[in-house]
N, C-alpha and C positions, 0 to 999 in steps of 0.2 A: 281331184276336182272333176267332177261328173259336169259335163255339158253337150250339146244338142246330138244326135246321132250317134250317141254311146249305147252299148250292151248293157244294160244293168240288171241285179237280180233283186227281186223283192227281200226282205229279211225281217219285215214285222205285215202283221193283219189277213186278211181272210188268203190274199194273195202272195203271201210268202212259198219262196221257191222256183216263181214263174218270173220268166224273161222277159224282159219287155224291152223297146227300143225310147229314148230320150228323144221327146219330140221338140220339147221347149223346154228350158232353164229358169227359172224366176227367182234369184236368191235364193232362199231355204226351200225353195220346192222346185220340184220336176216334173213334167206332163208326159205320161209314159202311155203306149199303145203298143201291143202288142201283135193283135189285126184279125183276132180270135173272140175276147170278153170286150177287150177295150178295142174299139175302134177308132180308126183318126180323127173323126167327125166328132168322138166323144173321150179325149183322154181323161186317165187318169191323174191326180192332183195328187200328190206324193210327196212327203218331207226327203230331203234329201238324206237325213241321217238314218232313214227305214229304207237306206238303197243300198247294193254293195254292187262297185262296178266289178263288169266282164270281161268286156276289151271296148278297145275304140275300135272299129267296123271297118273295114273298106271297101266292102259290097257295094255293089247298086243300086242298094236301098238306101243306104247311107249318102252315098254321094248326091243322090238326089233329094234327098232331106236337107243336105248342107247348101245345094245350090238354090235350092227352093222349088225345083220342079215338083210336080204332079206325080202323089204315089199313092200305093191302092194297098188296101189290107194285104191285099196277098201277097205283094212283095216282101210288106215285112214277115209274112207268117214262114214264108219260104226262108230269108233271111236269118229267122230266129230258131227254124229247125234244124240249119245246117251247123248253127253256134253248138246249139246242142247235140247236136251227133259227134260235134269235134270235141265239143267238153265228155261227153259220155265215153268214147274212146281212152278220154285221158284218165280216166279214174271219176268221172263225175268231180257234181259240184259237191 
C-alpha cells in the first residue's frame, strides 16, 4: 500500500523510471513530486497501479512531509538522489 512520503517509481507514461516522492494519497491516485519537472506547488496526479513502490523514507524530507512542516524542491531532489545512488550501488532499478 503506497501512502504519503513513500519512494515510488513511475512504471507506465512519458515519466516512467523516474522517482518521485508521495505527496498525497487519494484512493486510486497519488500526487507525486519529485522537485525537478514536478514541483510541490504543482504535483503529479498518478493512478496508483502505474506506481511501483521503493522504500518508505526516513529522511528529513519525509519526516517533514509527514509532520506537515514547510519543504522545498530541493530537499526532496537531494532526497531522491541519494535513493538513487543507494539503488544504483545495488545493481539499479
Amino acid at each position: 500500500m503506497i501512502k504519503k512520503s513513500d519512494i515510488v517509481v513511475s512504471t507506465a507514461g512519458r515519466d516512467e523510471g523516474k522517482l518521485f516522492f508521495v505527496m498525497e494519497e487519494d484512493g486510486e491516485f497519488a500526487y507525486l513530486a519529485n522537485g525537478r519537472e514536478r514541483k510541490i506547488e504543482s504535483p503529479k496526479k498518478k493512478k496508483i497501479k502505474h506506481l511501483q513502490f521503493i522504500s518508505e523514507s526516513e529522511c528529513r524530507a519525509a519526516e517533514k512531509l509527514r509532520s506537515g512542516e514547510k519543504l522545498t524542491n530541493s530537499e526532496i531532489r537531494r532526497a531522491l538522489s541519494s535513493v538513487d545512488r543507494q539503488n544504483g550501488d545495488e545493481g539499479g532499478m
